[in-house]
N, C-alpha and C positions, 0 to 999 in steps of 0.2 A: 589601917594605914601602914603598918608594918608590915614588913617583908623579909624574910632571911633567907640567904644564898646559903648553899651547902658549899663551901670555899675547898671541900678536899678534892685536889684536881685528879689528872688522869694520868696513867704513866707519864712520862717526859712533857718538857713544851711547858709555857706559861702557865697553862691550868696547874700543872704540878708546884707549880711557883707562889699559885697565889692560896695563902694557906687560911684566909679570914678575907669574907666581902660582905657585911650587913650593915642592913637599915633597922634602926632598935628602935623600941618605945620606953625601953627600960635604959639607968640608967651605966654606963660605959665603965670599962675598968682598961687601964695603962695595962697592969700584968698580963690580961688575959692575952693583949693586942703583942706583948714583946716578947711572950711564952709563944705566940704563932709562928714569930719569926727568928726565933732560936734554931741555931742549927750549927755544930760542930766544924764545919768547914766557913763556917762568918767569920771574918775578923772585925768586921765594922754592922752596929746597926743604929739606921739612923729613925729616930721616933719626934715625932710631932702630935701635941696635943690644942688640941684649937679648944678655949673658953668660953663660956660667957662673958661679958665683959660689962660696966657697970655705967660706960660713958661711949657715945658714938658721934664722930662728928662733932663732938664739944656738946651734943643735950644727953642729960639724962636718961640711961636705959632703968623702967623698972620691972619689964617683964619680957621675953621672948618665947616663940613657937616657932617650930619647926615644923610643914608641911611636907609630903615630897608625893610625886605622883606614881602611880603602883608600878613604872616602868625602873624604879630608884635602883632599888635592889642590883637587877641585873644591869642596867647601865654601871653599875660602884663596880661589880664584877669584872664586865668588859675592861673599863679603864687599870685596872690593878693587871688585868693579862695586858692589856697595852704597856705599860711600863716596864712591867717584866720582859716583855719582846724587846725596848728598847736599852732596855740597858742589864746589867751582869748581873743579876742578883738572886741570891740563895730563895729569898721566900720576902712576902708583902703579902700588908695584911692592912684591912681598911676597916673602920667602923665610923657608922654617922646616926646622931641621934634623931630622934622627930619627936614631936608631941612637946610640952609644955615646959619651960627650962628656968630654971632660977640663973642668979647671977653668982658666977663660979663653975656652975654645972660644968660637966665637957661636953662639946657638940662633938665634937668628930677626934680621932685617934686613928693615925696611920704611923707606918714602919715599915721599914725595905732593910734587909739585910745583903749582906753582899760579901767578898771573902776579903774585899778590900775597903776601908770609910770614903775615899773618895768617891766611889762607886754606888755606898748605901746613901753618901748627902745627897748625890746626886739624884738618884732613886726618890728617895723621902720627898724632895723638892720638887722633883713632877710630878708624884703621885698627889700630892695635895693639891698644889696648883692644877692639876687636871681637872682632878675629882671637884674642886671649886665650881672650875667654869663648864664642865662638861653634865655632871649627876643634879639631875632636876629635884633638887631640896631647895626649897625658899624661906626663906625666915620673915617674920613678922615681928618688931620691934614695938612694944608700947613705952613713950617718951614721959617724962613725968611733968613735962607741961599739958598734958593730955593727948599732944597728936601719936600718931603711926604709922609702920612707915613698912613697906616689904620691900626686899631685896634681894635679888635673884631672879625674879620672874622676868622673863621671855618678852 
């Protein structure tokens, strides 16, 4: 079910911009993600870490999975050069997890770097919000009154 993008782009242009774009089964690291989008000419980089989380809607979460469909990969790609075209930034970099997650895990780790903060929050905050509603990952929540519940699916 994984999938990894080779994120090192091509001379110039968003490709060059977007330096991290995968779908993992393993499990996520912050450094890796803020080490992508380091770069000498950033003054601001703005990072976002999405959780698991332990309570949804007011019921109990005891377990989540992550599915995504094998086109994951390169749609996270696509969306990370989409933001890069619209806005100023040094380098972005996206990671989203799949397969079986505890509560705490990280699901997903994105960062936009830029030479100014207003420009990386800016950045940070579409890119997630895109990669949310646009990269076909869906999750499967088990409730601990026994039901389940997916979210994301089409």
């Amino acid at each position: 079910m994984s999938e990894a993008v080779d994120a090192v782009g091509s001379a110039g242009g968003a490709s060059a911009q977007v330096r991290l774009a995968e779908v993992r089964e393993v499990a996520l690291s912050v450094d890796e993600v803020l080490a992508a989008v380091s770069d000498p000419t950033a003054g601001g980089t703005c990072l976002f870490v999405g959780t698991v989380r332990d309570v949804d809607h007011d019921r109990s979460v005891e377990a989540l999975a992550y599915s995504a469909h094998p086109s994951a990969a390169s749609t996270l790609r696509q969306v990370c050069e989409q933001v890069a075209e619209r806005h100023e930034v040094v380098a972005i970099a996206a990671v989203h997890r799949v397969g079986d997650l505890a509560i705490g895990d990280l699901a997903v780790v994105v960062a936009a770097s830029a030479r100014h903060r207003g420009t990386a929050f800016e950045a940070g905050r579409d890119l997630i919000d895109t990669l949310k509603s646009t990269v076909p990952i869906w999750k499967q929540q088990a409730f601990s009154d026994g039901g389940t519940e997916w979210v994301g699916l089409p």
